[in-house]
C-alpha positions, 0 to 999 in steps of 0.5 A: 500500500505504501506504492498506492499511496507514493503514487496517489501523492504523484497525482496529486502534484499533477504538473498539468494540473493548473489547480494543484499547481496554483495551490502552497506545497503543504495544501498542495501535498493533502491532495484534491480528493474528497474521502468519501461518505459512507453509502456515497461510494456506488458508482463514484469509487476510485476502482469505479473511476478506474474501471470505467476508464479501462474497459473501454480496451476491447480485447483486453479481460478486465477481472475484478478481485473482490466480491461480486458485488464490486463488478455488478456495480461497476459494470456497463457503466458506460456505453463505449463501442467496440468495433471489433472484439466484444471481450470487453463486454464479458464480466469476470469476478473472482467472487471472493468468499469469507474462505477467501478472506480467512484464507487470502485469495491469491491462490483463487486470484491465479487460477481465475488469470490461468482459466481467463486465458485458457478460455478467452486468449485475451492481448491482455488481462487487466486485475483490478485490486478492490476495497476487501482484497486490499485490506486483508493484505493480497499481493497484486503485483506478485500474483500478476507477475507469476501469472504473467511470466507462466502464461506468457502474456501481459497481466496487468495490476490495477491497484485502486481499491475503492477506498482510496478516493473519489472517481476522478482520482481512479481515472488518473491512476487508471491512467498511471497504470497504462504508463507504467505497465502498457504505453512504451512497451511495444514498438508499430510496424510502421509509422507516418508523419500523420500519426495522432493519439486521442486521449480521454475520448471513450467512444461513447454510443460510438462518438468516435466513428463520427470524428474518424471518417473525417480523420482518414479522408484527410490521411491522419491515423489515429496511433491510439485512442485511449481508451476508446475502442482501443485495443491493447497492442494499439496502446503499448505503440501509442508513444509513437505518435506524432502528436495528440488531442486531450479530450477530457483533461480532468480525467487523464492530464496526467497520461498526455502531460508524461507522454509529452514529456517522456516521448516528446508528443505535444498535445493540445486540449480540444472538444468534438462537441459543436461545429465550431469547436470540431473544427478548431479540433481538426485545425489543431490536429493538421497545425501540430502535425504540420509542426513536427514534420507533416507537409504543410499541404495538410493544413489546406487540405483541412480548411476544404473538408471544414468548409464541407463540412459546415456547411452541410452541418448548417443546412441540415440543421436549418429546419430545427432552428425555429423551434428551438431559437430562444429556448432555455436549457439547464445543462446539469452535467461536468467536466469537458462537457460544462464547456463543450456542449455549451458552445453546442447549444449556442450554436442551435440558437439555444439559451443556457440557463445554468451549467453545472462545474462540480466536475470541471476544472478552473480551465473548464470554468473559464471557457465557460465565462467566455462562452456566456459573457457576463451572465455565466450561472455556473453553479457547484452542485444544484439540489434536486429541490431547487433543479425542480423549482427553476423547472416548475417556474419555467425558468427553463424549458429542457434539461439536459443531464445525465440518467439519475436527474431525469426524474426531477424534471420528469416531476415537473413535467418538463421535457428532458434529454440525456447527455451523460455517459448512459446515452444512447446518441453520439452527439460528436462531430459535425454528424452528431451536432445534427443528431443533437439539434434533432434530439433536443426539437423532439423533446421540446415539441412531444405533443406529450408536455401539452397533454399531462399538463391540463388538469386532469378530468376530475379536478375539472369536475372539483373545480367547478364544483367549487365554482358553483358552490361559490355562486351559490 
């Protein structure tokens, strides 16, 4: 544990990291996480963070050494697509007993590892450390190690117990154990001058594939995607890259900052959320390639697929715009997307209401500023009560958030869209901006809001009941 701790200090003095950064060394050493209270830690654990953040490696075994209850609760958090192997979608338990925990697992720890590769053959065998495989002492390294060096293929320790800390933090180490264990240990057959990693981008509902096209019409090759529909091989190559585009930075800043300083791969911070910001993202992409030795053909070459690209954009999206010009959204979400859907939905000729910070860093804050001016509402963490009272007193007209809040405005019978991880729409790219404007048009117009909000039949009948009695 002593390892766990060294490495969760390490994170904690994040370089990249402008917060930690901006903090005297002795707060600076207490770290940025939040313990977590008791009943808090479903779906928002270290080994949670860390799970959601390396599943999305397709044909890699992800096994989870601890009770079932860990990976029952853990598991299709978020729906990233595969365009290849479905392995990743298999759970594996070690389902660990009170045997387990008088005795020690380890022992029934190798033996899963041994019956996971026999059956599957996976690139790889990913074993995540939980809350009560921790505490009574079990050697993941070494367990991981032997198995490793008798099976001839890579068994990679996850060692983030749930308690450790919150989500987020399991997201960076997550990302500690790609650098230490998988990211340099593989040399490309081959490599271009366009060769580019993404990382923080998961794939979700299949995001990616609506940025790729783009990509390989203009001849640039994705090295790796971490950890979107990536494969195994692809990540233990990826410091090959020439350049890369940081999608989410609040959960792996970490990784680009040491890819960039350990293999010299520059980076920039970008969203694939909105017409404008996909643009600057392909802009971005060309303009550091070009930098490290890409022909500067390429730049041109990508001012005419943006140029396509809007304005096609724009013109399937015109028959939305009525409908949606001066409507208000109450954005409930975090991170990348406090900012990045933002700019979205301005762009559709929508008014944001408020946009939640709580997971979003001080750069994510003051992209915000600049995208609502003087009147930014940002706000840390809305009550569900006061959520309901903005949406009764139709200070809002659609809330966009993730599963767990749709109830609220379900309540208060006002239309709501999911934006979260749980969706079941791509809203990347140019094609999922459309997809977006389409979806949000949908929910404001169901005929269904006009209908549950006229009183029903019986409190016709009670009001004019009281009417009559009052004339009487």
């Amino acid at each position: 544990m002593s390892d766990l701790h060294a490495k969760v200090q390490q994170v904690f003095d994040e370089p990249g990291c402008a917060t930690n950064q901006a903090k005297p060394t002795r707060e600076r050493k207490k770290g940025c996480n939040q313990l977590l209270a008791p009943g808090a830690a479903a779906g928002g654990c270290a080994f949670d963070g860390a799970k959601i953040a390396l599943q999305p490696i397709t044909d890699v075994a992800h096994l989870i050494h601890g009770p079932i209850a860990c990976e029952g609760n853990s598991w299709d958090g978020r729906g990233s697509k595969s365009s290849g192997s479905q392995l990743y979608r298999t759970s594996f338990s070690t389902d660990m007993t009170e045997q387990d925990i008088v005795f020690g697992g380890e022992k029934h720890l190798y033996k899963a590892i041994q019956e996971i590769a026999g059956k599957y053959n996976p690139a790889a065998v990913f074993v995540y450390q939980t809350c009560v495989s921790a505490m009574i002492g079990d050697d993941l390294e070494a367990v991981c190690k032997a198995a490793a060096a008798k099976l001839g293929k890579p068994v990679i320790p996850v060692n983030v117990p749930g308690f450790v800390g919150s989500k987020n933090l399991g997201n960076k180490l997550a990302g500690e154990v790609l650098l230490d264990h998988v990211i340099g240990t593989e040399e490309p057959e081959e490599t271009t001058p366009y060769d580019i990693n993404i990382i923080g981008e998961y794939n979700l509902s299949g995001e990616l594939w609506q940025v790729k096209p783009l990509l390989d019409e203009l001849g640039i090759r994705i090295l790796a995607c971490i950890s979107g529909d990536a494969k195994y091989h692809e990540v233990a190559r990826s410091h090959r890259a020439r350049a890369a585009m940081m999608v989410c930075s609040k959960a792996m800043i970490n990784v680009a900052r040491k890819m960039e300083e350990r293999y010299g791969i520059p980076y920039f911070e970008g969203s694939f959320y909105g017409i404008g910001d996909m643009s600057d993202a392909l802009r971005n992409i060309a303009q550091l390639l070009v930098d490290r030795g890409a022909p500067a053909e390429l730049l041109a070459r990508t001012e005419v697929v943006i140029a396509r690209e809007e304005s096609r954009a724009w013109q399937r999206i015109a028959p939305y715009r009525p409908a949606l010009l001066g409507k208000s959204v109450l954005l409930f979400t975090g991170g990348v997307k406090s900012w990045s859907v933002v700019a979205a939905l301005q762009e559709a000729g929508l008014v944001i209401t408020g946009t939640s910070v709580k997971k979003s860093t001080p750069g994510d804050k003051e992209r915000i500023k600049e995208l609502m001016k003087e009147d930014p509402h940002m706000f840390d963490d809305l009550k569900p009560r006061e959520m309901y009272r903005m949406l009764k007193e139709a200070q809002t007209d659609i809330m966009l958030s993730g599963g767990r809040s749709q109830f609220v405005a379900l309540k208060a019978r006002m239309p709501w869209l999911d934006i979260n991880q749980e969706r079941h729409q791509a809203y990347a790219g140019y094609e999922g901006m459309v997809t977006l404007v389409r979806e949000i048009e949908k929910a404001l117009c169901n005929p269904i809001w006009e209908q549950i909000r006229k009183p029903a039949p019986w409190e016709h009948a009670a009001m004019d009941d009281e009417l009559a009695i009052h004339i009487a």
